[in-house]
C-alpha positions in Angstrom: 119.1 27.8 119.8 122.1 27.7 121.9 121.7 27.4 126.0 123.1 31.3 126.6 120.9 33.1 123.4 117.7 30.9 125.2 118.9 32.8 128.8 118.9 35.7 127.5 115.8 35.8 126.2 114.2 34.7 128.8 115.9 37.5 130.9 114.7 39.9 128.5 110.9 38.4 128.7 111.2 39.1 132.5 112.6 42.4 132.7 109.4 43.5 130.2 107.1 42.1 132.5 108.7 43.7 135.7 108.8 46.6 134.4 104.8 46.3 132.8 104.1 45.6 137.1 105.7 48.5 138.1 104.3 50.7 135.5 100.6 49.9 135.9 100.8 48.7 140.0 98.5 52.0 141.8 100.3 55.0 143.1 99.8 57.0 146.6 97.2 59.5 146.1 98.7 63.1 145.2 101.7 61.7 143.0 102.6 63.3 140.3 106.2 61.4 139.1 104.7 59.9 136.3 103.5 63.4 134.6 105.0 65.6 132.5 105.8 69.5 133.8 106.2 72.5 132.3 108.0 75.6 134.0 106.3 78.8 134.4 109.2 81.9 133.1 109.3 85.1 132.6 109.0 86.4 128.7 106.8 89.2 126.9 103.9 88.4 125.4 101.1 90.3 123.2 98.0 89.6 122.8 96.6 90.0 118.9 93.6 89.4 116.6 94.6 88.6 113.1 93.1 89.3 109.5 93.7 89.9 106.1 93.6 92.9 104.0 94.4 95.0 100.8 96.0 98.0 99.9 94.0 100.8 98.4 95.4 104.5 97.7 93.4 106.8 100.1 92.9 109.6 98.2 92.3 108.6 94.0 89.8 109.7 91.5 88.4 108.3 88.5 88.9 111.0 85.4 86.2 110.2 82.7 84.7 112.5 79.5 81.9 115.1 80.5 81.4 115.3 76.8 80.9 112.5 73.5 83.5 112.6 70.6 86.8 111.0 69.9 89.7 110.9 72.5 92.0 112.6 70.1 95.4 112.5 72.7 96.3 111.6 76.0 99.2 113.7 77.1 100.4 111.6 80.5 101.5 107.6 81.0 100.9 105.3 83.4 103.4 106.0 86.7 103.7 109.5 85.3 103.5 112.3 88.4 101.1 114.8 87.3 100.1 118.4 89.4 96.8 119.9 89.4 95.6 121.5 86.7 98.0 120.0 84.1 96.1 118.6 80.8 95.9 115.1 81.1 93.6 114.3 77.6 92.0 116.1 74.6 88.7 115.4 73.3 87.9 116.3 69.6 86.5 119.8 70.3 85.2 120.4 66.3 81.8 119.8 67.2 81.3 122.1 70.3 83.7 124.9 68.6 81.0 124.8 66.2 78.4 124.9 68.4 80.2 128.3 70.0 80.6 129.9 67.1 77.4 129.4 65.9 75.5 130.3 69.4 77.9 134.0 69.4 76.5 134.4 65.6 73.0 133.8 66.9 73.9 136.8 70.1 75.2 139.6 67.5 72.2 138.8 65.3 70.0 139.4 68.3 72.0 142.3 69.5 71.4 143.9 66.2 67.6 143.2 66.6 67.8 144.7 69.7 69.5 148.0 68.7 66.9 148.2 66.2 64.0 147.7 68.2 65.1 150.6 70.9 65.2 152.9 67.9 61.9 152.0 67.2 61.1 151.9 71.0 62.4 155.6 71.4 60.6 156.8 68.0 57.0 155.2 69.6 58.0 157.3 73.1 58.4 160.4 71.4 55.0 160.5 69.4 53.2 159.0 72.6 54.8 162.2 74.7 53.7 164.6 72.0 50.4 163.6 71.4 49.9 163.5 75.6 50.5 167.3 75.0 48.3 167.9 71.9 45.7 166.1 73.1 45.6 168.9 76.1 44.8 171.7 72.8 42.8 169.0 71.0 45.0 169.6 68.2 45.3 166.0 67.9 42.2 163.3 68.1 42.3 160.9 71.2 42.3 157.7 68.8 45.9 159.2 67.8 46.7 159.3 70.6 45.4 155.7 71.3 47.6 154.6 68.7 50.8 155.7 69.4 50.1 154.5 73.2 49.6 151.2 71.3 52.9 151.5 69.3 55.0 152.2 72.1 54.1 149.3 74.1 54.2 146.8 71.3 57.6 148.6 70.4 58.5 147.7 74.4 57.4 144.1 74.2 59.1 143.5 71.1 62.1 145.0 72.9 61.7 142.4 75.6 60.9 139.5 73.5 64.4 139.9 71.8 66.3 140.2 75.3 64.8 137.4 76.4 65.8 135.6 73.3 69.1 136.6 73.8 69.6 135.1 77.2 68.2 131.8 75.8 71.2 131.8 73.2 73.2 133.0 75.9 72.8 130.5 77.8 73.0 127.6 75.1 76.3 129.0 74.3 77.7 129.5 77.8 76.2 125.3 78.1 78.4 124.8 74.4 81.4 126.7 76.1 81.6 125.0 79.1 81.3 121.6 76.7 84.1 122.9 74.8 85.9 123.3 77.8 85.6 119.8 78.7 87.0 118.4 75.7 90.4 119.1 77.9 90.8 117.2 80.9 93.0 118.6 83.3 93.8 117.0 86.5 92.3 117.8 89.7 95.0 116.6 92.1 98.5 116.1 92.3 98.7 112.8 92.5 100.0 109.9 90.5 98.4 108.1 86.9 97.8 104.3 88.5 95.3 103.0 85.1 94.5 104.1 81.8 90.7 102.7 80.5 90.2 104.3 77.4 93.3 104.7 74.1 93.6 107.2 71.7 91.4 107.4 68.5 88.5 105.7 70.9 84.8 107.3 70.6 83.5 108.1 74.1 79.9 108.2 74.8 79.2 110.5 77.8 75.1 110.5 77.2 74.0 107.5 79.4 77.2 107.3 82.1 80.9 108.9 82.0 83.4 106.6 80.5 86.6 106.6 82.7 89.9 107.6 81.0 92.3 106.9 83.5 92.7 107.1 87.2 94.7 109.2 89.4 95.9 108.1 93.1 98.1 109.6 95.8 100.4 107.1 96.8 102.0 108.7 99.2 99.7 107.9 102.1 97.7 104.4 101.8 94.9 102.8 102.9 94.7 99.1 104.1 91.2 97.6 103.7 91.2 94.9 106.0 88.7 92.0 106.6 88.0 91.0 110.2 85.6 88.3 111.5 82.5 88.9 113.3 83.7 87.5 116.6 86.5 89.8 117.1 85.3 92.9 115.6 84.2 94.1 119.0 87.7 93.7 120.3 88.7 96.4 118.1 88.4 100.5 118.6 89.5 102.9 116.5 93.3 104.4 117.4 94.1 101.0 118.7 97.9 99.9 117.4 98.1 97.7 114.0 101.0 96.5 112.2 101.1 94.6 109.2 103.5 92.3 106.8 103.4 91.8 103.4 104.3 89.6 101.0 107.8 89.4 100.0 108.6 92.4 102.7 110.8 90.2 104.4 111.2 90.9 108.3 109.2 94.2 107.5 106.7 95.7 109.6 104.2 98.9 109.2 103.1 100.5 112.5 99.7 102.3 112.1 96.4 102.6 114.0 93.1 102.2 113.2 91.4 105.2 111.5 87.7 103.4 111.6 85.7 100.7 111.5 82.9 100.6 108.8 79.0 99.6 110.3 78.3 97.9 107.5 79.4 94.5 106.5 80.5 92.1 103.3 78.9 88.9 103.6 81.0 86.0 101.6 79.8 82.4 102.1 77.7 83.0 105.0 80.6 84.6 106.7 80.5 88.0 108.4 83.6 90.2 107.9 83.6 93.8 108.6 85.9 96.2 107.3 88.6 98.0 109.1 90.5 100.8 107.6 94.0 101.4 108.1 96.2 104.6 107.2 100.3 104.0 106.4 102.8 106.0 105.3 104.2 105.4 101.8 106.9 108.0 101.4 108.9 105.1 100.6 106.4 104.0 97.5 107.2 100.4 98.7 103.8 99.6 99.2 101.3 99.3 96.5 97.8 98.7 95.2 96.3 95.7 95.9 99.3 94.0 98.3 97.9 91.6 100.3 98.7 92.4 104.0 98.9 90.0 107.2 97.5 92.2 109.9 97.8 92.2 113.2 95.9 94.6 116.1 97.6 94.5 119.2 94.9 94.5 122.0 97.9 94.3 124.2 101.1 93.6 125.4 103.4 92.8 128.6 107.0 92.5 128.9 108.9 90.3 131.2 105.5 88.2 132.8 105.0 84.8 134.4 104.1 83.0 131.1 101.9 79.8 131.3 101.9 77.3 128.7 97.9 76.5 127.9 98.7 72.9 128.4 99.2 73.3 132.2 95.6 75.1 132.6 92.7 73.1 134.1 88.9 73.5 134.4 88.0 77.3 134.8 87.1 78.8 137.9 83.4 79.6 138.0 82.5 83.2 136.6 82.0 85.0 139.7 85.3 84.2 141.1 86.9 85.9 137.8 87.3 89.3 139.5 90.7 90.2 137.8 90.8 88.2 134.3 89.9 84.7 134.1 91.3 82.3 136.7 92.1 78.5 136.0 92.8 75.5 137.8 96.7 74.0 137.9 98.4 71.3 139.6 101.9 72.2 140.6 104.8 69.9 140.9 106.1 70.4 144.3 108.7 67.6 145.2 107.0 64.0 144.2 103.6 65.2 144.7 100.9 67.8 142.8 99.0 70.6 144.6 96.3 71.8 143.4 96.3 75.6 142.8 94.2 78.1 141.3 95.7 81.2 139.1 94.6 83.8 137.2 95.8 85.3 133.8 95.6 87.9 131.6 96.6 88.5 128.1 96.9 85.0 126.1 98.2 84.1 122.8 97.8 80.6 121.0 100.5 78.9 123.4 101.0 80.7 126.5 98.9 83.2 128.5 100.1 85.7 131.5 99.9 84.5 135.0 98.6 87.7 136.9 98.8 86.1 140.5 98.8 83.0 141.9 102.8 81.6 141.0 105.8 83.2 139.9 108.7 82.1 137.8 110.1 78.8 138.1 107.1 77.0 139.7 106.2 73.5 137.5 103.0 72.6 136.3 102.0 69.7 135.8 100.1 69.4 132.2 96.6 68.8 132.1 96.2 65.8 129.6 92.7 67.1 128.0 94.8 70.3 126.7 97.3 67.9 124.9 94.6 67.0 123.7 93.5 70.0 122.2 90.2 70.7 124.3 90.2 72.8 127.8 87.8 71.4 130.4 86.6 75.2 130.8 86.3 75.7 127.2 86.6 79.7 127.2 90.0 80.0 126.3 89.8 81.6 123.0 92.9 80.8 120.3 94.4 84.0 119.9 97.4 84.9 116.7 100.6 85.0 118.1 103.0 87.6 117.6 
């Protein structure tokens, strides 16, 4: 080693230890040159809870077979625009056009009965009447008249036994009518074909539950189903502002509110999430069944605050001193020294939170080294999505 390389590294070995002195020698009480700042500025800010959901059609209906036979023809396709009332399917109707001829066979055959038996009824009446006014003269014996009192009320009951058995039929056939009626399926809506279960030539069987055909939807307006946790759900109220992304939307966003928020929830490995319906407008048809969305409820927003990063907040102020939102402890820079200062904010987001008094714009924090971190001495500040 050469006499000037051994200088220098002995000059180098120095300066490291000079400046290892002058970094760990003690400080005046109240400095603050050694910490890193952050400047308080004005920006907007909203304040959001996050979840996930799906897209449902809001209005759609499940068209199945009231009756059992062989799906002979379906008449629409899937994506097809149908109105209501237009014939969607035919059942094989053979069976219950059977059954219809067969019940108005059984109604003219008891018609004809009936037509009979008031000729007899009327016949009975008459010889009842006259024998009433024989009997007066006793030109006729009482157990004549006796009789024909008896043949005129059997002729009556037999006269009622065949009307009755005529609205029995009747009513068979208007039960095979209305079956033969529901071998055409019409649609009940106008609305959209989104799924076809069943194919032509297939035997439905409608005894034990309806078999589902296909399934109609209004697209036009949807539904997001979304799934939000337990601990935010009370944040929420119905009409409160939503918007949403989806996948492969882009820069895309759907404004909507909240319509309601169902009582009951859907438990999925020990975790609570309640559902919260959403109402968009699809004029567009860009959205679809069963999107995934990103959504986002604002619970509010500012514009142009005193934004605070939520590494420059200290411990929290004791509860009862939280008149207006919660209030923090902060050092501020102020020359070469820190001053202690307390401030309160209001909305907050994962990074930065609104400074509702206590320091304006431009005034530096000093950043509290248990939030880099990643824990808060108060522990209540709650991550929130940001926008």
């Amino acid at each position: 080693m050469t006499p000037r390389y051994r200088n220098f590294v002995v000059f180098l070995a120095f300066s490291a230890l000079a400046g290892a002195l002058l970094w760990f020698a003690p400080r005046p009480p109240g400095t603050a040159a050694d910490s890193e700042t952050v400047t308080v500025t004005l920006g907007d800010i909203e304040e959001v809870v996050s979840a996930q959901g799906k897209l449902e059609a809001k209005e759609f209906v499940d068209i199945g077979a009231q009756v059992t036979g062989q799906l002979q023809k379906i008449y629409v396709q899937i994506g097809d625009n149908v109105q209501a009332g237009q014939l969607l399917a035919q059942i094989d109707p053979r069976i219950y056009q059977a059954r219809v001829e067969a019940g108005q066979a059984n109604i003219k055959n008891l018609q004809a009965q009936l037509a009979g038996q008031q000729a007899q009824t009327k016949f009975a009446r008459q010889q009842y009447e006259r024998n009433v006014e024989l009997i007066q003269t006793d030109s006729v014996s009482l157990q004549d008249l006796q009789n024909s009192e008896y043949n005129l009320k059997s002729s009556i009951a037999a006269e009622a036994s065949i009307k009755a058995q005529t609205a029995q039929i009747q009513s068979a056939l208007n039960g095979d009518r209305a079956n033969l009626d529901f071998t055409k399926i019409y649609a009940p809506i106008a609305s959209t074909m989104v799924d076809q279960k069943a194919r032509e030539g297939q035997t439905l069987n409608a005894n034990q539950q309806t078999p589902t055909i296909l399934q109609l939807a209004r697209l036009d307006t949807m539904t997001v189903r979304a799934q939000v946790a337990e601990a935010d759900i009370m944040r929420l109220n119905v009409g409160m502002p939503v918007y949403f992304t989806t996948l492969g939307s882009g820069e895309r966003r759907w404004q909507a509110s909240v319509r309601q928020i169902l009582p009951t929830p859907e438990i999925i490995n020990n975790v609570v999430l309640y559902h919260v319906l959403i109402d968009v407008n699809n004029q567009d048809r860009q959205l679809m069944t069963s999107m995934t969305a990103q959504l986002f409820f604002v619970l509010g927003q500012a514009r142009q605050v005193p934004l605070v990063p939520l590494t420059a907040l200290g411990a929290r102020v004791p509860a009862e001193d939280n008149a207006d939102g919660m209030a923090f402890r902060v050092k501020e820079r102020i020359g070469q020294t820190s001053v202690e200062k307390t401030i309160r904010i209001g909305l907050k987001t994962r990074r930065v939170a609104q400074i509702r008094d206590g320091l304006g714009a431009g005034a530096k924090l000093v950043i509290n080294p248990l939030q880099e971190g990643g824990k808060n001495q108060g522990g209540s500040l709650r991550p929130q999505a940001t926008k």
